[in-house]
SEKE-149789 format. One line per 8 residues: for each residue x, z, y of N, C-alpha, C, O. Coordinates in Angstrom, 2 decimals. Atoms other than C-alpha are relative to their C-alpha. Layout:
REM SEKE-149789
X/Z/Y/X/Z/Y/X/Z/Y/X/Z/Y | ...
This chain:
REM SEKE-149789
1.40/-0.25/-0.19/40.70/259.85/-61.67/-0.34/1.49/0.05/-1.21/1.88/0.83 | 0.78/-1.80/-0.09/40.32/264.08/-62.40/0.74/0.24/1.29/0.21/1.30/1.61 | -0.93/-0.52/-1.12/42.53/264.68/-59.37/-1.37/-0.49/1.60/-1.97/0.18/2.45 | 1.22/0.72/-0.92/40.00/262.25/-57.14/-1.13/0.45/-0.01/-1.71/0.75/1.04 | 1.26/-0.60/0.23/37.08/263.43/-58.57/0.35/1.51/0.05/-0.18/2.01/-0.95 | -0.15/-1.59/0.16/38.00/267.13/-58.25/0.09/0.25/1.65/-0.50/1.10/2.32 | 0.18/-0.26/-1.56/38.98/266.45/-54.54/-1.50/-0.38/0.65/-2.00/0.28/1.57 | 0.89/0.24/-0.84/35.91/264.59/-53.72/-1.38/1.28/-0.58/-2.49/1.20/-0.04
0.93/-1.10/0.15/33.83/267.90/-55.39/0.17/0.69/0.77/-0.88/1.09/1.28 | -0.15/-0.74/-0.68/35.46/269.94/-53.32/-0.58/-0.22/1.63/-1.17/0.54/2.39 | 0.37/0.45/-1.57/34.90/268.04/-50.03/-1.85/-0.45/0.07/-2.55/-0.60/1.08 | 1.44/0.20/-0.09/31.28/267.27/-51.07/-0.89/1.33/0.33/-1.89/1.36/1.05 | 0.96/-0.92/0.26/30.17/270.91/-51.86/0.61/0.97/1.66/-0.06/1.88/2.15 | -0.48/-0.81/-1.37/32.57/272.21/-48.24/-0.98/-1.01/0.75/-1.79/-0.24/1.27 | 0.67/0.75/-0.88/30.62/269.41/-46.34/-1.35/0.39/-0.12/-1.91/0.44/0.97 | 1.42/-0.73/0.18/27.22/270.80/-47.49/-0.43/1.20/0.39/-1.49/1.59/0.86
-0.19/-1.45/-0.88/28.32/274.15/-46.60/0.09/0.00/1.58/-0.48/0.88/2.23 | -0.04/0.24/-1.59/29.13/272.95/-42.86/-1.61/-0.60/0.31/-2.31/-0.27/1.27 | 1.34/0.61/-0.56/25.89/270.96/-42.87/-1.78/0.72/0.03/-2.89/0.35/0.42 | 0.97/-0.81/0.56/23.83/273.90/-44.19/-0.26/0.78/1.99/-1.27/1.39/2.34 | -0.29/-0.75/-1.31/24.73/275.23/-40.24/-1.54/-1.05/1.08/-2.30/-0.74/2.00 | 1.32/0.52/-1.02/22.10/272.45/-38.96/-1.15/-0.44/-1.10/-1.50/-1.60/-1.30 | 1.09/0.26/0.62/19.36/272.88/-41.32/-0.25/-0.33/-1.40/-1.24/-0.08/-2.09 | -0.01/0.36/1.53/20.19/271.57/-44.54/-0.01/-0.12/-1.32/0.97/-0.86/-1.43
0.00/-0.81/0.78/19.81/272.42/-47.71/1.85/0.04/-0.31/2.51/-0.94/0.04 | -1.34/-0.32/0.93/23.47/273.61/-49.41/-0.42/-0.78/-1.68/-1.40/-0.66/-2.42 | -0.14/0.56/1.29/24.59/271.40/-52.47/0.23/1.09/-1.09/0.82/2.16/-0.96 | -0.41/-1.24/1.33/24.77/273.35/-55.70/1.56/-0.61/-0.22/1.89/-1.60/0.43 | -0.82/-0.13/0.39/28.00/273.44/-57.16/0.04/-0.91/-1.02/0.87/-1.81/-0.87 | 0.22/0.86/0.79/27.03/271.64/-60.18/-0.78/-1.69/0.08/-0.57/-2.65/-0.67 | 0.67/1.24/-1.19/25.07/268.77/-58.25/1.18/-0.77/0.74/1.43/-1.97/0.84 | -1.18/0.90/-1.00/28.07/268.29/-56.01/1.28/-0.85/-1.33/1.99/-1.81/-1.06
-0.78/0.44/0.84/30.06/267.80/-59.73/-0.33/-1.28/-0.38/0.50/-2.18/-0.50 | 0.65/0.73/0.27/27.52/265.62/-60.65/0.44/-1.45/0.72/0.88/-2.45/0.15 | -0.34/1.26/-0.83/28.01/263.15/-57.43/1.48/-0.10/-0.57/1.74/-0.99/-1.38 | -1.15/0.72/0.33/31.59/263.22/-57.93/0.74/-0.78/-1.50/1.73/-1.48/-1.71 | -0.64/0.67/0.81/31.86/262.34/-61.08/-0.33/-1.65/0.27/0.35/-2.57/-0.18 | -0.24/1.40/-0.23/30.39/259.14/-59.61/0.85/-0.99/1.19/1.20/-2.17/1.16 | -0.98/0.39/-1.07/32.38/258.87/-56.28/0.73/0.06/-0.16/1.42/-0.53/0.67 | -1.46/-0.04/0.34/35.35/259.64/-57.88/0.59/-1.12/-0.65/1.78/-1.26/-0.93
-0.63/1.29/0.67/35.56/256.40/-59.43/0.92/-0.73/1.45/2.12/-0.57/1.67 | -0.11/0.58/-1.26/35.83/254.48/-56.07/1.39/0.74/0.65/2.51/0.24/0.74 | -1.35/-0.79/-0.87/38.13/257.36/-54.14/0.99/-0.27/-1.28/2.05/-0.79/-0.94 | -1.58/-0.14/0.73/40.57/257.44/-57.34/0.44/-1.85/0.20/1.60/-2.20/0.40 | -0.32/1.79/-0.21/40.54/253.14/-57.00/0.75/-0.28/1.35/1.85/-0.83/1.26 | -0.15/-0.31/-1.09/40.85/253.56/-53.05/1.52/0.33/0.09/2.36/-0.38/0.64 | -1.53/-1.18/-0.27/44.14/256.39/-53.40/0.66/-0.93/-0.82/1.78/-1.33/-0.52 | -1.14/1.09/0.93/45.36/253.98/-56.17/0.43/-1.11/1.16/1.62/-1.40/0.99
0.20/1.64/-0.58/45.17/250.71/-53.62/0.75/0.56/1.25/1.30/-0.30/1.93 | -0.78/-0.87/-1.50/46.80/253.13/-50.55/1.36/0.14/-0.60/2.15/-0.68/-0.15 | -0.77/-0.34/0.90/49.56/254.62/-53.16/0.87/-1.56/-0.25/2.09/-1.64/-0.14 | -0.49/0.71/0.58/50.25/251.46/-54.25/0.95/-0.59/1.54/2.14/-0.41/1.78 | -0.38/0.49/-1.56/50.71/249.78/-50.44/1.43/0.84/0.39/2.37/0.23/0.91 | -1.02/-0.86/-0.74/53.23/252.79/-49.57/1.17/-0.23/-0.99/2.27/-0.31/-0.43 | -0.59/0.52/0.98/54.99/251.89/-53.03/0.68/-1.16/0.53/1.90/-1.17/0.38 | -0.41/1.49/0.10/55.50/248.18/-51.96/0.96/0.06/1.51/1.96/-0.66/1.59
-0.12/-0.29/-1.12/56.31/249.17/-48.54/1.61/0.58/0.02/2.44/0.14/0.81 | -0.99/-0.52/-0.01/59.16/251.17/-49.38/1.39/-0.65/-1.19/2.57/-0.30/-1.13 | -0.52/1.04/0.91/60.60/248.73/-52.25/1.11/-0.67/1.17/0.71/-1.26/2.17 | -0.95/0.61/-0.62/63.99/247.63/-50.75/-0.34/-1.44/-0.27/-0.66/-2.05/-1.30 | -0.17/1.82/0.49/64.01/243.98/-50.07/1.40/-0.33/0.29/2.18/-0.07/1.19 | -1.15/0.26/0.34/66.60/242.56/-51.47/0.81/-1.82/0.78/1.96/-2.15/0.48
């Protein structure tokens, strides 16, 4: 989960910065922490459920 939630701060508060180019306000820094601590549930569940797939995937069958 801090790894997920740390990426999706980063990509929230760079995406605000690109979107600030057509008008928008810019996310604060602390605001964008804010969301991720709640999107980060989901993306760390998500990377778990992908992770896991590439795991099973590569499991020799015997």
């Amino acid at each position: 989960y801090p790894f997920a939630a740390a990426a999706v701060w980063i990509n929230l508060f760079m995406l605000s910065l690109l979107a600030s180019w057509t008008g928008l306000p810019v996310l604060a820094p602390l605001r964008a922490a804010g969301a991720a601590l709640v999107l980060g549930v989901p993306a760390a569940w998500a990377s778990g459920r992908w992770i896991r797939g590439l795991m099973d995937r590569a499991r020799p069958r015997g």
